[in-house]
C-alpha atoms as a printed R data frame, in Angstrom:
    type eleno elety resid chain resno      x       y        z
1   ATOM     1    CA   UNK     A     1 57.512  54.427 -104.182
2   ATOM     2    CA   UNK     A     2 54.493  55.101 -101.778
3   ATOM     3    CA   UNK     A     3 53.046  57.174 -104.986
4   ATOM     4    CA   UNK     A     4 53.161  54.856 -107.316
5   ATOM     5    CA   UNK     A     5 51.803  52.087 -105.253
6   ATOM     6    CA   UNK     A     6 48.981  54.389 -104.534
7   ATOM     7    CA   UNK     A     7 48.350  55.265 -108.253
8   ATOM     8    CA   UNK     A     8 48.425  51.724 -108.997
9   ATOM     9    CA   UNK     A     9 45.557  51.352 -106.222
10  ATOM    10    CA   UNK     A    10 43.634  54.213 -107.373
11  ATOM    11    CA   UNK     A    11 43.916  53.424 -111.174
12  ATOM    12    CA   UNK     A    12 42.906  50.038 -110.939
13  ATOM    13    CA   UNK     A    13 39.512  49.950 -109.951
14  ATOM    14    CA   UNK     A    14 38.506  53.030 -112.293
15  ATOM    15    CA   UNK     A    15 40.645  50.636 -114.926
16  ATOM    16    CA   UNK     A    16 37.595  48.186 -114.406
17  ATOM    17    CA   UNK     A    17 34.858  50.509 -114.099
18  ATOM    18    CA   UNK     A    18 35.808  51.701 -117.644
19  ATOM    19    CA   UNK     A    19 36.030  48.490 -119.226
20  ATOM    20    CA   UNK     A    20 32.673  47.311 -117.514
21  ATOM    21    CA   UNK     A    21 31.288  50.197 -119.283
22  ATOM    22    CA   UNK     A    22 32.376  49.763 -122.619
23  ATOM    23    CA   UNK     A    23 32.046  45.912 -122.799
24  ATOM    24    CA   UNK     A    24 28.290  46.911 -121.233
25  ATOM    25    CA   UNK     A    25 27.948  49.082 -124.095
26  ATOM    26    CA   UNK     A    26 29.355  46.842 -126.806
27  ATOM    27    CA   UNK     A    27 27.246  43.697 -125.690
28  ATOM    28    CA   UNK     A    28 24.400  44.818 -123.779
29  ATOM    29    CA   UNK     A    29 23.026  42.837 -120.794
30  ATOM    30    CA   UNK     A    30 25.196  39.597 -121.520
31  ATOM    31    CA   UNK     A    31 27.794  41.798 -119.432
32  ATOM    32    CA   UNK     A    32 25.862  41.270 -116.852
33  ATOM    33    CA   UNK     A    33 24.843  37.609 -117.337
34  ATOM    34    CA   UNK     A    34 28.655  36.974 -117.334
35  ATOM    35    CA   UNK     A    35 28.706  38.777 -114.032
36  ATOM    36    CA   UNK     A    36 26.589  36.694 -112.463
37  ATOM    37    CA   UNK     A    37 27.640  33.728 -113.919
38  ATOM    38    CA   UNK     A    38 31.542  34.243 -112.717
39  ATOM    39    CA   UNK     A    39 30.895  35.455 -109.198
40  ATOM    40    CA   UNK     A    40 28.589  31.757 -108.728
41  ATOM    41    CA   UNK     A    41 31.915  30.095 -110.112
42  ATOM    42    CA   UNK     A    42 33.832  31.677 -107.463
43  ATOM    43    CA   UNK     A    43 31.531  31.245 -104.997
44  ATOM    44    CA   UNK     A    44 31.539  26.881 -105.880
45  ATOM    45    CA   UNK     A    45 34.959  27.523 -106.365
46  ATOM    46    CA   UNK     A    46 35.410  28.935 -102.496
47  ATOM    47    CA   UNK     A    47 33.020  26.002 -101.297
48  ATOM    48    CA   UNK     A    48 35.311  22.983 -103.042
49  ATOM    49    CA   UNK     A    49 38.309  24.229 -101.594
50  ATOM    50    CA   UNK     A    50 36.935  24.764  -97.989
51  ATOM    51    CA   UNK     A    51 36.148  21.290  -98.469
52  ATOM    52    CA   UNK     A    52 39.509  20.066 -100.375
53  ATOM    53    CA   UNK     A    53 41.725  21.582  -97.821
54  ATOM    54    CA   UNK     A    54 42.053  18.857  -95.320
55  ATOM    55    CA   UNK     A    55 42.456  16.261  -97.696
56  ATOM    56    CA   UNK     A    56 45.162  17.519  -99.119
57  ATOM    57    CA   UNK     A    57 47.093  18.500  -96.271
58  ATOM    58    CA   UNK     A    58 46.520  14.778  -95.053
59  ATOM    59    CA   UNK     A    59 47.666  13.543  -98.240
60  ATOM    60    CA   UNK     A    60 51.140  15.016  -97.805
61  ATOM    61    CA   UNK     A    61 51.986  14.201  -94.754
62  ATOM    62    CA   UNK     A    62 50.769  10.503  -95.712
63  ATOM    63    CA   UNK     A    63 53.231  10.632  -98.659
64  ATOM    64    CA   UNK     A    64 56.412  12.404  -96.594
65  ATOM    65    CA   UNK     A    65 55.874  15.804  -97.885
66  ATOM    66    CA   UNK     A    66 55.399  19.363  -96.790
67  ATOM    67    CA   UNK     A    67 51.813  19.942  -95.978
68  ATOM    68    CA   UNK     A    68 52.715  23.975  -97.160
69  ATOM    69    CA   UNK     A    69 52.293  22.553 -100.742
70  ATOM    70    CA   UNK     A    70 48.725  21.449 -100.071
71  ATOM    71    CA   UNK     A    71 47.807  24.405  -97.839
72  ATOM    72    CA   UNK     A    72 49.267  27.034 -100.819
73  ATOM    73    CA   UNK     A    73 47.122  25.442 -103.675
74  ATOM    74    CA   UNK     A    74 43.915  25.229 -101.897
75  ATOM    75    CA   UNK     A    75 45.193  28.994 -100.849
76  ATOM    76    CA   UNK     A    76 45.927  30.126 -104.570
77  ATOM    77    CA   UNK     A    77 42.539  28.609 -105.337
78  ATOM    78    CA   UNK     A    78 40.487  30.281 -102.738
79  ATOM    79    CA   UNK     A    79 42.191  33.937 -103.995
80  ATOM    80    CA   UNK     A    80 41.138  32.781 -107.441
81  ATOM    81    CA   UNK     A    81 37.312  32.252 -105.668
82  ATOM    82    CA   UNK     A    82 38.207  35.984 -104.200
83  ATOM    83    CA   UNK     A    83 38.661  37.525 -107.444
84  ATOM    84    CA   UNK     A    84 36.068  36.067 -109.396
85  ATOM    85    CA   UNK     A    85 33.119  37.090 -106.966
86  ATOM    86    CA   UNK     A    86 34.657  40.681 -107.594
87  ATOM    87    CA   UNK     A    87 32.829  42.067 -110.550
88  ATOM    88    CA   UNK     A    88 35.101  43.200 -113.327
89  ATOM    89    CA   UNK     A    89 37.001  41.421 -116.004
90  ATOM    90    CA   UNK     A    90 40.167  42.588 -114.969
91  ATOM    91    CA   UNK     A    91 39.873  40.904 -111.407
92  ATOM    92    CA   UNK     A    92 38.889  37.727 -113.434
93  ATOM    93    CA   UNK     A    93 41.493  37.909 -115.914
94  ATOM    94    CA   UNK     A    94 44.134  37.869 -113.140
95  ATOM    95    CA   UNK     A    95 41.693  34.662 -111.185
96  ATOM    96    CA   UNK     A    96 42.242  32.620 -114.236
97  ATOM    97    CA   UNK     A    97 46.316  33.288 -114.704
98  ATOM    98    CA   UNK     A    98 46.047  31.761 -110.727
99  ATOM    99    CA   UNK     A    99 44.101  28.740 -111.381
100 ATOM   100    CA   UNK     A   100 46.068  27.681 -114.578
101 ATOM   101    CA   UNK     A   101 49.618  28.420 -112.782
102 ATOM   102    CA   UNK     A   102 50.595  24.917 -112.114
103 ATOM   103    CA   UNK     A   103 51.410  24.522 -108.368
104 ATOM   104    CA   UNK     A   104 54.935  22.721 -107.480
105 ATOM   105    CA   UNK     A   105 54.660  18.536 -106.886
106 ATOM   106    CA   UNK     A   106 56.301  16.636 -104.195
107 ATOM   107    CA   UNK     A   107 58.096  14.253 -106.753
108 ATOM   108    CA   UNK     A   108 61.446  13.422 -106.090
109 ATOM   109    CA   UNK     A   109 64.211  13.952 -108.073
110 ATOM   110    CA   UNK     A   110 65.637  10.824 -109.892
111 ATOM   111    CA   UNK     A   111 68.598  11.242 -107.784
112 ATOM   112    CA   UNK     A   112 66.679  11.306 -104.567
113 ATOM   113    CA   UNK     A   113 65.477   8.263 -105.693
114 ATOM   114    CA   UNK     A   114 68.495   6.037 -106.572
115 ATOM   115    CA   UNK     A   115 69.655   7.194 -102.598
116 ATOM   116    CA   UNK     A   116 66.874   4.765 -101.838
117 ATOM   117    CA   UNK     A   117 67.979   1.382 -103.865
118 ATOM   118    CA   UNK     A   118 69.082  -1.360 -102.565
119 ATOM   119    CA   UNK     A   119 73.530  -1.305 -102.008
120 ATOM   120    CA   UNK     A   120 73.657  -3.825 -104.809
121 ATOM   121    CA   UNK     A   121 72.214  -3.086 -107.987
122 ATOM   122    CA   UNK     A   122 73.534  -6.221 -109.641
123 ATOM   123    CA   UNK     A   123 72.167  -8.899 -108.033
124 ATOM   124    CA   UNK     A   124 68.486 -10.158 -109.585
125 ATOM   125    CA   UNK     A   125 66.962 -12.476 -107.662
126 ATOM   126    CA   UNK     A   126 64.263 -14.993 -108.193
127 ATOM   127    CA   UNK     A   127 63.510 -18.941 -108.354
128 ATOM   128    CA   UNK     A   128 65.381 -21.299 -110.638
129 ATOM   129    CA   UNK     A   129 65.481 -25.089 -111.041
130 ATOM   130    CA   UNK     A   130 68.235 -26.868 -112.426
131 ATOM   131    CA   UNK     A   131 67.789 -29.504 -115.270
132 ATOM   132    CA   UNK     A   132 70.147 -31.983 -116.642
């Protein structure tokens, strides 16, 4: 098991050094405009979250929910940030799959909510006036 993890270590960076070079040599010096241009998204990326953070651990525990939700998206983001600064398309392949997996919501369940209604459902009430 402890070989294969470390072939999986040891194949994955020459895995990106490869297809650096052959994307260089297919399109030139865009390669590295892309470069450049992904590791400053991760970088703004990093920066919003470190400033996103708080507010959304404040926001659940406003709303009654686990502030773990709040603390693992700005989390999944900031990896994202990670793996974008690190040049390689691989690395930024695997950034994007983490920013477009959809994080879970604190929403209750329809049956959470109906514990919370009033005992009895049939009663409407309001204002009426009689007229004769």
């Amino acid at each position: 098991m402890r070989f294969i993890l470390l072939l999986i270590l040891l194949a994955f960076p020459i895995a990106e050094i490869w297809l650096l070079i052959s994307l260089a040599d297919e399109y030139g010096w865009w390669v590295l405009v892309y470069l450049i241009a992904v590791s400053l998204l991760g970088i703004r990326l990093i920066i919003e979250e470190k400033s996103l953070i708080m507010g959304r651990m404040m926001q659940g525990m406003m709303q009654g929910g686990s502030v773990g939700r709040g603390i693992f998206s700005s989390a999944k983001n900031m990896i994202a940030g990670v793996l974008l600064i690190i040049p390689g398309v691989i690395t930024d392949a695997i950034a994007l799959v983490l920013l477009l997996m959809p994080t879970p919501t604190s929403q209750k369940s329809p049956k959470q909510r109906a514990n919370k209604q009033a005992a009895n459902d049939d009663v409407i009430e309001g204002e009426f006036t009689r007229e004769d």
